[in-house]
N, C-alpha and C positions, 0 to 999 in steps of 0.2 A: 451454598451460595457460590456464585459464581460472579468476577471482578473482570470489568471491561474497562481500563482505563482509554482515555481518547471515545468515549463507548458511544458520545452524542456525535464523532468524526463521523468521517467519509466508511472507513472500511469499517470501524467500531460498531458504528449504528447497524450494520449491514450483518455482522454478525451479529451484535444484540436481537437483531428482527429476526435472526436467522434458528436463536436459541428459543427464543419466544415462540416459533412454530414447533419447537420440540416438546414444548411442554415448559419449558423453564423461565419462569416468573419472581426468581430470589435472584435478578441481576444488581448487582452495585453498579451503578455509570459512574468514574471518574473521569472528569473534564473539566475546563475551563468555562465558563460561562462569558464566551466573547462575542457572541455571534448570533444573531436572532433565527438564522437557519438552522443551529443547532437543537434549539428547540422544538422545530417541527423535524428533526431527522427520528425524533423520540416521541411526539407527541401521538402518536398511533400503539406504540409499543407498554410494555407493560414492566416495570422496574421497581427494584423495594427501595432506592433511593438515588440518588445524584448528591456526591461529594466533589469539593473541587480535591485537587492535584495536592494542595499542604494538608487538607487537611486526611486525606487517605494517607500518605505518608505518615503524618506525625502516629495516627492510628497504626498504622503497617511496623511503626519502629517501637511502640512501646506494647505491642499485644495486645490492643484494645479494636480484636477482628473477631467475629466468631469464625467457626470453622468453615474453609474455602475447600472449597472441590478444583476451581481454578482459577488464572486468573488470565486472561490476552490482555497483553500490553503492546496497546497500539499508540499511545499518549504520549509520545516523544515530539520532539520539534521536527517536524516533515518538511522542511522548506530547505532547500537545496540551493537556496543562493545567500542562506543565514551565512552571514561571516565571521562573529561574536563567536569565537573558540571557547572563552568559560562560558557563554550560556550551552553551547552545545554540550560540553562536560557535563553540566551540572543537569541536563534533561534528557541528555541522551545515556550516558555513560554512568553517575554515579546513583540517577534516580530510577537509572535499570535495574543497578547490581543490588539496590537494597531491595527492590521489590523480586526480585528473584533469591535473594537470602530468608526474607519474608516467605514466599511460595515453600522453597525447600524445607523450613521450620515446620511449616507445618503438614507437612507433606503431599501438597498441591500441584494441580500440574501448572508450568510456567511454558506459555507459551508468548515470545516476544517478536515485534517486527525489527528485523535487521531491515537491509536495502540493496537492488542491484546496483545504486550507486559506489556500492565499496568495489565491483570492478573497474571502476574507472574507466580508461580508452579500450580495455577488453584485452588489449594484447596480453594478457596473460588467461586469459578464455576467461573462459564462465563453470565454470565446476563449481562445486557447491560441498568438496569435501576439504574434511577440516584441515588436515594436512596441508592443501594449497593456500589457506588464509596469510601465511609470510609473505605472497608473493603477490599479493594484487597492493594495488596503489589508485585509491583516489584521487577524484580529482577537485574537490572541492571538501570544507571541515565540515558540511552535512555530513557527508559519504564518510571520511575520517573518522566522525564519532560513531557512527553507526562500525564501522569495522574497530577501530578502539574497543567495546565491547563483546564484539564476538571475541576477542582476543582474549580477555577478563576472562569468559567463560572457559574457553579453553583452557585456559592456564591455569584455572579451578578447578580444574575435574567437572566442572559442571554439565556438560554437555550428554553424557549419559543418561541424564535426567530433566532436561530442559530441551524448549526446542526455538530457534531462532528461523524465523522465514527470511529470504529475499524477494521480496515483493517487487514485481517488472512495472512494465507501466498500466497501473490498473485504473480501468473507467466505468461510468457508470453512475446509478441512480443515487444520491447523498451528498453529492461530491461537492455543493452549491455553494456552501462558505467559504470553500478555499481560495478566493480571486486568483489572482495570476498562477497559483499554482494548480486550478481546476485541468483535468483533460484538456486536450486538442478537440475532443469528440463536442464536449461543452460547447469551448469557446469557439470552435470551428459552423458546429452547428447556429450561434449566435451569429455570425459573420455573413453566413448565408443568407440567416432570415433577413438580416437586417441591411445587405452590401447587395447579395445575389454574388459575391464571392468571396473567396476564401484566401489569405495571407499562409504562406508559409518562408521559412530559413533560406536564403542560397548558400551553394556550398562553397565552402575555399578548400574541399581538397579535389584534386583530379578524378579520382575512383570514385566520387559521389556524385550525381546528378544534382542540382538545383529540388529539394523536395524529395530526392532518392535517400538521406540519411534513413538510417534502421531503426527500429525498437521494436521489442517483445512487448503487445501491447493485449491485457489481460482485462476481458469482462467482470465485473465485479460479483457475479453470482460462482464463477468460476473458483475467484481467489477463496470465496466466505465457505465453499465447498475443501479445498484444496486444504483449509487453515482448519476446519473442525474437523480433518480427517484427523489430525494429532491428539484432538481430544478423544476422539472412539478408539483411538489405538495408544492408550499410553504407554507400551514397550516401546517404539518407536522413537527415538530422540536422538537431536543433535540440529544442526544446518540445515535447508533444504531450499533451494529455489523453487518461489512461486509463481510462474509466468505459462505460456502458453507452450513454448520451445520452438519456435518459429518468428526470425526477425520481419518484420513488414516496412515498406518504407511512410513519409509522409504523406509520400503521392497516393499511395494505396489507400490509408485514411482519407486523404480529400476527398477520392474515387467513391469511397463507402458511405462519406456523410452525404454526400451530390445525389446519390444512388437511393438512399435511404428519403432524403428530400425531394425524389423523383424531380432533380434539379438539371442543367444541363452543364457540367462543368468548368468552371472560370477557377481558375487561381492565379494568384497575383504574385513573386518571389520576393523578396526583399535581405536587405545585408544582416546578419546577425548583429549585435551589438558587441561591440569590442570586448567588454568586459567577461562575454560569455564565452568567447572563440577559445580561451586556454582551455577549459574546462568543459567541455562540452561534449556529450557521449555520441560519437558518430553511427556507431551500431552494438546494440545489443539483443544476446537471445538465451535463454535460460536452457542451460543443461539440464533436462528433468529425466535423466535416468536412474539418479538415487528415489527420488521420490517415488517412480513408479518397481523399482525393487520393492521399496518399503509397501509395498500394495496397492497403491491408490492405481486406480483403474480406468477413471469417468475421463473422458475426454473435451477437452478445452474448445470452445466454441470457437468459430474462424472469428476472423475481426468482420467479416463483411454483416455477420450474423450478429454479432454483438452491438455491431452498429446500430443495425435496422431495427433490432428491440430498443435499446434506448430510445433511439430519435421516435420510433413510430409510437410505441408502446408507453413513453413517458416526456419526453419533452414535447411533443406533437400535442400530445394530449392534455399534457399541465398538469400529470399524474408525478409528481417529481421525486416519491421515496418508496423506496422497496414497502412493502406491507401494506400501502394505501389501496383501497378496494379500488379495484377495475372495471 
């Protein structure tokens, strides 16, 4: 059996679709049942159950699991403007460590998502080895709780035998439930259809251009590759960023949804919103040279390529989840 909690989400589902072309049909989904998109991110796929979140838990703590071969915990609160410090404790941090004390009991693999939100402004780079984890600082308590937990693991010995991703900014087919926090690819592409142009950030620092901010920005076939490399290789364990290793700005994205919607480019700038401006990641790009030590090989499709499959291949077509027939 294999445990995908978040497994009806954005990256969950994506991997459940992904184990499913493996052969692997004994998935547990845990998830919440909030969302009517959830439903169809699974309704194609093949699963021996769907448990919500308390009650996999209460199972997970009293031994009432059969035996797990693994489990990806992607199930955490993903929203990056939550500001509720106990709820993030209590879903990021404490419902981590018991589902990873869970995994180790029974000698399973634990593969969890961290975030490249625990870099913060980046000034302290982007490495992805464990030693440097004292020294990054978020900037908001998503990012805080997600590194709050890498820290747990470390300072358990845990890390030798578990594996934490840092997930960049990953887009693509699933993604539908998430409103405000969906892609730029999403909602950019929406904006087009529906404006004939495209909104983006201006910049309040000098060095940035209007729409020039950065992001490592990761196709989701990419990540679901990158994240079941851990499972075929279980020697391999600890930290490891998941991104493409190449920062791109937003203009570059506009450029690629315009591109892909054989559009003629219009974008619009607009002021950020106050609330966002302390917190706000100017540029990010993942250090992937640990990962590729560790073996993984396959190379991360550009953004202009990632784009044009989404847009052309699934939103174009109203094909909207990995595994739906084409």
């Amino acid at each position: 059996m294999i445990v995908v909690t978040g497994g009806a989400g954005f990256i969950g589902s994506a991997i459940a679709e992904a184990l499913n072309r493996r052969g692997h049909r004994d998935l547990w989904i845990v998830d919440v049942d909030d969302h009517p998109e959830k439903k169809r991110n699974l309704a194609a796929l093949s699963h021996d159950t769907w448990l919500d979140r308390e009650a996999f838990l209460k199972k997970a703590e009293t031994g009432d699991l059969p035996k797990i071969e693994a489990i990806f915990h992607l199930g955490a609160c993903s929203s990056t403007t939550e500001t509720d410090v106990d709820f993030l404790n209590r879903n990021n941090v404490e419902y981590t460590r018991k589902l990873a004390e869970c995994a180790l009991g029974q000698g399973a693999r634990f593969i969890y998502a961290s975030s490249a939100a625990t870099y913060g402004s980046g000034d302290e780079g982007y490495s992805d080895r464990e030693d440097a984890l004292d020294t990054l600082k978020p900037l908001n308590p998503y990012g805080q709780s997600k590194q709050d937990f890498d820290l747990v693991a470390r300072e358990r010995g845990w890390l030798d035998r578990i594996v934490g991703l840092k997930y960049f900014n990953v887009y693509g087919p699933n993604e539908y439930h998430k409103d405000d926090m969906r892609s730029m690819v999403l909602k950019g592409f929406e904006q087009v259809r529906d404006t004939g142009k495209l909104r983006l950030f201006n910049s309040d620092r000098l060095e940035y251009d209007h729409g020039g901010q950065k992001r490592d920005f990761l196709y989701i076939r990419d990540a679901v590759e990158m994240t079941l490399f851990f499972l075929d290789h279980p020697e391999v364990n600890g930290i490891f960023n998941i991104g493409s290793g190449r920062a791109r700005s937003w203009n570059d994205l506009a450029a690629a949804i315009f591109s892909a919607m054989e559009r003629e480019p219009e974008i619009e700038y607009f002021d950020m919103p106050d609330e966002l401006k302390a917190r706000y990641q100017y540029h990010t790009e993942a250090q992937m040279e640990k990962l590729k030590l560790a073996g993984y090989r396959e190379k991360a499709m550009s953004l202009e390529a990632g784009v044009e499959d989404y847009i052309k291949n699934y939103l174009q077509k109203n094909y909207r989840r990995l595994g739906e027939d084409h």
